[in-house]
C-alpha positions in Angstrom: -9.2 -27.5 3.5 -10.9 -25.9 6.5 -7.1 -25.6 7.7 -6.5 -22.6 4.9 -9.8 -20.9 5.1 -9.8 -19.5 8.4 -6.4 -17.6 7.6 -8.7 -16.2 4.5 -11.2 -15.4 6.7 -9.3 -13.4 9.2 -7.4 -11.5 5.9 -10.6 -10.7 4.7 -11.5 -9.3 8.3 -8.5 -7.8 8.7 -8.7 -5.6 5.1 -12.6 -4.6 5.9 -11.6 -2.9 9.3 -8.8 -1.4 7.6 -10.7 -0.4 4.4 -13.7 1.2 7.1 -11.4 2.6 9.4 -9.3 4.5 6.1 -12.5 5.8 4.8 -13.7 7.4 8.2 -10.4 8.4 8.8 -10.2 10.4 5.9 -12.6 13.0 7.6 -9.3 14.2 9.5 -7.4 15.4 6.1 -7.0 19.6 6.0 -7.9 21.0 2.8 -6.1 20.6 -0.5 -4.1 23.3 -2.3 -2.8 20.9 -5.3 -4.5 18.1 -6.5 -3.5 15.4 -9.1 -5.1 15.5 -12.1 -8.1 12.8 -12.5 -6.8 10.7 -14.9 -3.4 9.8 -13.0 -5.6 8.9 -10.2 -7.7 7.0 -12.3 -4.6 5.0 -14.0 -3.2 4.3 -10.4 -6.4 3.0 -9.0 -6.8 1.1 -11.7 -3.6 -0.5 -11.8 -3.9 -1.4 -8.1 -7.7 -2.6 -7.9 -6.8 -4.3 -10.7 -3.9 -5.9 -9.2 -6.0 -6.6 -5.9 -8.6 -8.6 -8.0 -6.1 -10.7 -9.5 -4.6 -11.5 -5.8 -8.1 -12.7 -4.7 -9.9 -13.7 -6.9 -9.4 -16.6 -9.5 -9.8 -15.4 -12.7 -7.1 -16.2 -15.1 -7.3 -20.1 -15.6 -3.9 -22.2 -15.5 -2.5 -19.0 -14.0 -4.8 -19.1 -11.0 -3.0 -22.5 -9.6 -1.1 -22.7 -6.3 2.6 -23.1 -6.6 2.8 -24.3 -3.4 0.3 -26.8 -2.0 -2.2 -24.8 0.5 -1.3 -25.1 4.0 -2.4 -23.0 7.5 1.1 -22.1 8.4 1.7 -20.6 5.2 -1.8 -18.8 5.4 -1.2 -18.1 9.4 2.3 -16.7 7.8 0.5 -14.3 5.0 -2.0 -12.9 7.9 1.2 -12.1 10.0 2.2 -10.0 7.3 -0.7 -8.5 6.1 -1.7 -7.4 9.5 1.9 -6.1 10.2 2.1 -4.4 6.9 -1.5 -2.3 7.7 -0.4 -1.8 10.9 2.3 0.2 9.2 0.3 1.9 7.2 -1.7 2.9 10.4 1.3 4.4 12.4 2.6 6.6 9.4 -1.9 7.7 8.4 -1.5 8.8 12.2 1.8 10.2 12.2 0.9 12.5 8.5 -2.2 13.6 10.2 -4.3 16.1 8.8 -1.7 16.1 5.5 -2.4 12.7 4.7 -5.1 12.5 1.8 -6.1 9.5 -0.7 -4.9 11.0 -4.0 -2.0 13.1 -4.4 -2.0 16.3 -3.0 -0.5 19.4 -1.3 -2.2 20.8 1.6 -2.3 25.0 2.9 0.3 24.1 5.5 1.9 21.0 4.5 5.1 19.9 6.4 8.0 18.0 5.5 7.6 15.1 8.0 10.6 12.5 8.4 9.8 11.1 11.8 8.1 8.0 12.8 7.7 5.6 10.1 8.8 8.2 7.7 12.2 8.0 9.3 12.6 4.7 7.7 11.0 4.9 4.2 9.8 8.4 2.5 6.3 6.5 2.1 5.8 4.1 4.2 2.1 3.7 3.6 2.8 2.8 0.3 5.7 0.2 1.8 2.6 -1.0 4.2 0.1 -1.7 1.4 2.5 -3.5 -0.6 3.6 -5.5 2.2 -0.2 -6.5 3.0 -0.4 -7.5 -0.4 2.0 -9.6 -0.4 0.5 -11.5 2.4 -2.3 -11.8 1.2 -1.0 -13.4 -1.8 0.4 -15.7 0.8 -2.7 -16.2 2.3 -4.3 -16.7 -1.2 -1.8 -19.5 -2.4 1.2 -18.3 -4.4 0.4 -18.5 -8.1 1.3 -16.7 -10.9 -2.0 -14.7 -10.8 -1.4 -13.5 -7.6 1.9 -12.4 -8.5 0.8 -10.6 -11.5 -1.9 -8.8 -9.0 0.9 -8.2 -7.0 3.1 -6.6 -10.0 0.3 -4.6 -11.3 -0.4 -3.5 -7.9 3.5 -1.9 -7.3 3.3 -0.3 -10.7 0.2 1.7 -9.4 1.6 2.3 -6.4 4.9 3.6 -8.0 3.4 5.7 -9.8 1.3 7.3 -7.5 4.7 7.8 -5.3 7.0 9.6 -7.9 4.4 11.7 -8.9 3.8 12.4 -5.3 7.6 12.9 -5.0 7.3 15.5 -7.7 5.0 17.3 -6.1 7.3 17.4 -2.8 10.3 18.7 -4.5 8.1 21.1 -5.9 6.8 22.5 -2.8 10.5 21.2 -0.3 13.0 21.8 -2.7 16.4 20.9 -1.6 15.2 19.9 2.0 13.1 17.0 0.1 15.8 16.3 -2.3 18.0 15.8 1.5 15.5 13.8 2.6 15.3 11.7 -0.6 19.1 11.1 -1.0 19.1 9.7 2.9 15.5 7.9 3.3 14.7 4.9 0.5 11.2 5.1 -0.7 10.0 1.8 0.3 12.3 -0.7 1.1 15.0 0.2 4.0 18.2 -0.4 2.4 17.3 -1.6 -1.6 14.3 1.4 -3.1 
């Protein structure tokens, strides 16, 4: 058993150094000029801490059981990706700079940026987190719980990213609706 708790461990390392470094990081952002409204912030966040809570913690009985038995390569495997996947997210917070923000917003002089990571999906933070999630489900034994977190997780997160596309068109127009017809939202290739 002590094989599979050091990769759960080291997840749980991994996310607090994230979590810190996104919350001082977000001292960089400019100022907003549109803001989402508080109750589709609320709904997202909800829908992914929700999601989150069902990935890690046990909570839901018969659903909570591994469909796989627990082993450290699987776990070593989930860390891999959970680590790669918030590297991502890194790389595109650094490549947004100052426009980057934690709801939806618009900033004064917010640019169209399709570079870097966002050369390969239109929100690859979004594709990041999700990806980290999924390792940590890894990491946390496959079950149907952790699935379900994992669902209820992507429905926040897609919401969160059309209404942010909305907001993009809005303010890009055609130029976004360019970028959007050439760039898949998450997944290279598939969405």
């Amino acid at each position: 058993m002590r094989d599979v708790a050091l990769p759960v461990a080291v997840l749980l390392g991994i996310w607090d150094v994230w979590l810190l470094s996104w919350i001082i990081a977000a001292r960089w952002s400019s100022a907003a000029t549109v803001t989402q409204a508080p109750r589709d912030r609320i709904v997202q966040s909800v829908l992914i801490l929700a999601g989150a809570v069902l990935i890690v913690f046990r909570v839901i009985g018969p659903l909570s059981h591994p469909l796989f038995p627990a082993n450290a390569a699987l776990g070593w495997a989930g860390v891999a990706l959970a680590l790669a996947g918030l590297a991502f997210t890194w790389w595109a917070r650094v490549h947004l700079g100052r426009d980057w923000s934690v709801a939806v917003t618009l900033k004064r002089d917010h640019r169209l940026v399709r570079s870097g990571p966002y050369a390969v999906v239109r929100h690859p933070i979004y594709t990041g987190i999700l990806l980290a999630l999924l390792g940590s489900v890894i990491v946390y034994h496959v079950s149907p719980q952790g699935l379900l977190g994992l669902a209820l997780a992507t429905f926040g997160i897609v919401l969160k990213l059309r209404q942010e596309e909305r907001f993009l068109t809005e303010r890009f127009g055609d130029a976004y609706r360019s970028y959007m017809a050439q760039v898949r939202a998450l997944v290279p290739g598939l969405w």
